[in-house]
C-alpha positions in Angstrom: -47.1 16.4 51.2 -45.3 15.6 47.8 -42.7 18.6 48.6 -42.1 17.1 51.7 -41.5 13.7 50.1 -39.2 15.2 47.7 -37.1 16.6 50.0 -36.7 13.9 52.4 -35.0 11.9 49.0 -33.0 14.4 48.3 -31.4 14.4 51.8 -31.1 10.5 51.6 -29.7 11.0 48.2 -27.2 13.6 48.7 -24.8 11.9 51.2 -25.0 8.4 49.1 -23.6 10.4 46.0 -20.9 11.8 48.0 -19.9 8.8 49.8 -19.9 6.6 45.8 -18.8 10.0 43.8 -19.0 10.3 40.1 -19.4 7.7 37.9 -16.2 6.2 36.3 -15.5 8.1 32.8 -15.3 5.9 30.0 -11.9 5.8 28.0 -12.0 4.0 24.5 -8.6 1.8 23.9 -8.2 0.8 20.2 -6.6 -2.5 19.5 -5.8 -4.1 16.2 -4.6 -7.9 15.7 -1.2 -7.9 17.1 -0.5 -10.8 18.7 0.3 -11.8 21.9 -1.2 -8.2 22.3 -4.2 -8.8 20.7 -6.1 -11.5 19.2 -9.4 -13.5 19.1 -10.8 -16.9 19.8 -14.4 -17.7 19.2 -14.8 -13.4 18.5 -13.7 -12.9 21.8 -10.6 -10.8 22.6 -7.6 -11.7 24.2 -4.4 -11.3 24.8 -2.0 -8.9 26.6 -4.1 -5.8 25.5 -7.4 -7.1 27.6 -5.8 -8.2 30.4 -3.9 -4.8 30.4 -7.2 -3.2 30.5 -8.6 -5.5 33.1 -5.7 -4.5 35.6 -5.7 -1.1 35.0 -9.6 -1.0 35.9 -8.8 -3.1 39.0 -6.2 -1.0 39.8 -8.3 2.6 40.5 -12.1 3.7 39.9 -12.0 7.2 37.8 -12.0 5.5 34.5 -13.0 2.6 33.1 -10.9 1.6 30.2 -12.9 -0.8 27.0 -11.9 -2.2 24.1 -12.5 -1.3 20.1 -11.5 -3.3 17.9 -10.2 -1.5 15.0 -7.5 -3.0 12.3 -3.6 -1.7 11.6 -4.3 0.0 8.5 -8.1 1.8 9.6 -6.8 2.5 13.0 -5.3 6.8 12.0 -9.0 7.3 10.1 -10.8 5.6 13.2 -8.8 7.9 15.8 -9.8 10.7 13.4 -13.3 9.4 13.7 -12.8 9.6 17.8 -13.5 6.1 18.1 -11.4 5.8 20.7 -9.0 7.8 22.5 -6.1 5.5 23.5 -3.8 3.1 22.3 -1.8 0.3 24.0 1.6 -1.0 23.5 2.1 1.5 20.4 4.6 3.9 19.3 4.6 7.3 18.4 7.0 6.5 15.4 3.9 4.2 14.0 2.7 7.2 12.0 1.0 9.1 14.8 3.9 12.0 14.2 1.2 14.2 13.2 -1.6 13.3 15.3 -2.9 14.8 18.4 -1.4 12.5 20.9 1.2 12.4 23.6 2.7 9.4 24.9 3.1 7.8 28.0 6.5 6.4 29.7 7.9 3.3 27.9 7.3 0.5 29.6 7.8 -2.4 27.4 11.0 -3.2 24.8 10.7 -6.3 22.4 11.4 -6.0 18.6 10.7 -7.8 14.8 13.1 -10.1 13.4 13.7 -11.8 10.0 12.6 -15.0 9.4 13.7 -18.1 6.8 12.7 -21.4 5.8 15.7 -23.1 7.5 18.6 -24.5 4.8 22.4 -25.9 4.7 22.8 -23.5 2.4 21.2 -20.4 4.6 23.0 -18.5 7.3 22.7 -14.6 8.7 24.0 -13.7 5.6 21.0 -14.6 3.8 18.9 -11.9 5.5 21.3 -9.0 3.7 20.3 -7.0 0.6 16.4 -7.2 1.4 15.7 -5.4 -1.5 17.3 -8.6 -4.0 14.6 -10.7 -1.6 10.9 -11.7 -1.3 9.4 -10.2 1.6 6.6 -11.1 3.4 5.1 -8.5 5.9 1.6 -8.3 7.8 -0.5 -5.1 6.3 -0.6 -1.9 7.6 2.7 -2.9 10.3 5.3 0.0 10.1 9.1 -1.6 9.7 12.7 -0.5 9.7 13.8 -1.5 6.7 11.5 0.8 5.3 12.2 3.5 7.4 8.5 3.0 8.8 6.5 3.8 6.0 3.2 1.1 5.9 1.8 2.6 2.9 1.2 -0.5 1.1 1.8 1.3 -2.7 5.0 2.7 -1.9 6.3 -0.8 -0.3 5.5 -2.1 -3.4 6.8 0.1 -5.5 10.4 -0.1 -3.4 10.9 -3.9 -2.5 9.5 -7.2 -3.9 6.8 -7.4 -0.6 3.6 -9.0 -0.4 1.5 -8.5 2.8 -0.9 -10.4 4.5 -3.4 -10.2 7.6 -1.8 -12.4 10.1 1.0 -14.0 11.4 0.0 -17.2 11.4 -0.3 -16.9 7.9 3.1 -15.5 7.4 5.0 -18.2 8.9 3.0 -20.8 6.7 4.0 -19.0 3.7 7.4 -18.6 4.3 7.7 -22.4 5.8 5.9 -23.2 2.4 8.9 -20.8 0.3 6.1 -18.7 -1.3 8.3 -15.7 0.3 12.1 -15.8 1.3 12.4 -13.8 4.4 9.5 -12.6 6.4 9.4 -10.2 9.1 7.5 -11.2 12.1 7.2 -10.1 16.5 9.8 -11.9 18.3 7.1 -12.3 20.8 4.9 -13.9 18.5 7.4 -16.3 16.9 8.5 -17.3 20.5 4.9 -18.6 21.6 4.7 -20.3 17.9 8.4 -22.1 19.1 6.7 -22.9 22.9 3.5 -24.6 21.4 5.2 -26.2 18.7 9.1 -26.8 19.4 9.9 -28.4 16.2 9.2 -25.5 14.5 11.9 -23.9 15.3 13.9 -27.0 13.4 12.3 -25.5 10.5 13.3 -22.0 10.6 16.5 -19.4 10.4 16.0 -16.6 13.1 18.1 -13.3 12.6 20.4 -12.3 15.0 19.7 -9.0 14.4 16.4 -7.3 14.6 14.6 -4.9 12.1 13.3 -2.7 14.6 13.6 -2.6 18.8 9.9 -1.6 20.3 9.7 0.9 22.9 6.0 0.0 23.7 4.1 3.0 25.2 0.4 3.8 25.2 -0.9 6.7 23.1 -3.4 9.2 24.6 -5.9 11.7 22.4 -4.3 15.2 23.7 -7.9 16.4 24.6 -8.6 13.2 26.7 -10.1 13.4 30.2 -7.3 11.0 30.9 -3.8 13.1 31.6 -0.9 11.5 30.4 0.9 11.7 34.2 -2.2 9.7 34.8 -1.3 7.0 32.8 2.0 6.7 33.8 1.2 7.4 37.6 -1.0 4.1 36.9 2.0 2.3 35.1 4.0 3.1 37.7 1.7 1.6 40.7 1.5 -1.8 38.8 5.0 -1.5 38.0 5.8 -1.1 41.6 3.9 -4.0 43.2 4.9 -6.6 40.4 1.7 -6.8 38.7 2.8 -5.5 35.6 6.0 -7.8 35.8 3.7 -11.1 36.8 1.5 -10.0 33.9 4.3 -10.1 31.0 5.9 -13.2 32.2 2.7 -15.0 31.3 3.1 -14.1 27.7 6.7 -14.3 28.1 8.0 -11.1 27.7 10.0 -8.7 30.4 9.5 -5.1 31.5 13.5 -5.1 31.7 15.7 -3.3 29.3 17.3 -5.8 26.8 
């Protein structure tokens, strides 16, 4: 009697596996303070990065894509670690040369710019010579001026640079002339202008940029996830607008500059 019973729920089983299939695999996205891509309020994260991840999960049902929070500077020794196996909105230039990774399609462009308190006696001039200039940089951000080397010793040991954890606290230092030029996201400074327009009274943009990002997202070489996977799913959100509506809220574009 109990043989019949199990076989009678395997045959109701069987068919309701097929017709749900496998569960989704779970795919690990790291993701470090980076605003508008990442940040927190009330320990909670948000951002571009999260809503990325909510969209992509929307978007198909073989993997489910979470969060880890990890930092700029611990995030190499945490993908060593294989606590997670993807990154967003990163490049391969970031120090991930030597790492097992590939990279997906670029699908997002923005860049860094230097940053002054404003003064009649500042203009673009100002942000030559670096090296004859306080810097103020965020730690463990790769930048161009320093041909993308975020070891924090050898900065030091090569330009006048102090670095701090946010940009939030960058811009009050430099508005406060503890540093004369920091180097900060365009996207960032740009939502600081929106919620606060007189700031931008009180500060000297560059015209020119330190660095142009060519945003991609990073994939461990022996994930479950393919790279044509990825950019098969960039390419379906790209392709209805979703992608598109998303950047606008934070006010960036998926077009070339």
């Amino acid at each position: 009697m109990k043989l019949h019973l199990l076989l009678i729920l395997a045959l109701f089983s069987w068919p309701l596996q097929g017709a749900y299939g496998a569960p989704p695999i779970e795919i690990k996205v790291g993701a470090y303070l980076f605003a508008p891509f990442i940040k927190t309020k009330q320990n909670k994260p948000l951002g571009l990065t999260p809503d990325l991840i909510h969209l992509l999960n929307q978007q198909q049902s073989d993997f489910h894509f979470t969060l880890v929070h990890t930092s700029p500077k611990r995030r190499y020794m945490d993908f060593d670690r294989h606590l997670f196996d993807a990154l967003f909105f990163e490049s391969k230039k970031w120090g991930w040369q030597e790492k097992a990774v590939v990279a997906s399609d670029v699908f997002l462009h923005g860049g860094e710019v230097y940053i002054t308190a404003k003064s009649l006696l500042k203009d673009q001039s100002f942000f030559q010579a670096l090296e004859k200039k306080t810097l103020l940089g965020i730690l463990g951000y790769h930048y161009g001026f320093a041909d993308f080397n975020a070891d924090e010793s050898w900065l030091k040991a090569h330009y006048n640079i102090d670095l701090v954890n946010h940009p939030s606290t960058l811009i009050n230092q430099i508005l406060a002339k503890k540093s004369q030029i920091g180097i900060v996201t365009e996207s960032y400074l740009y939502s600081r202008f929106k919620q606060d327009p007189t700031l931008k009274s009180k500060i000297l943009t560059s015209t020119i940029r330190d660095q142009t990002y060519h945003h991609t997202i990073l994939i461990r070489k022996t994930s479950p996830l393919s790279i044509n996977q990825v950019n098969k799913m960039l390419q379906k959100i790209k392709g209805n607008g979703q992608l598109t509506q998303l950047l606008q809220t934070y006010g960036l574009s998926d077009k070339v500059p």
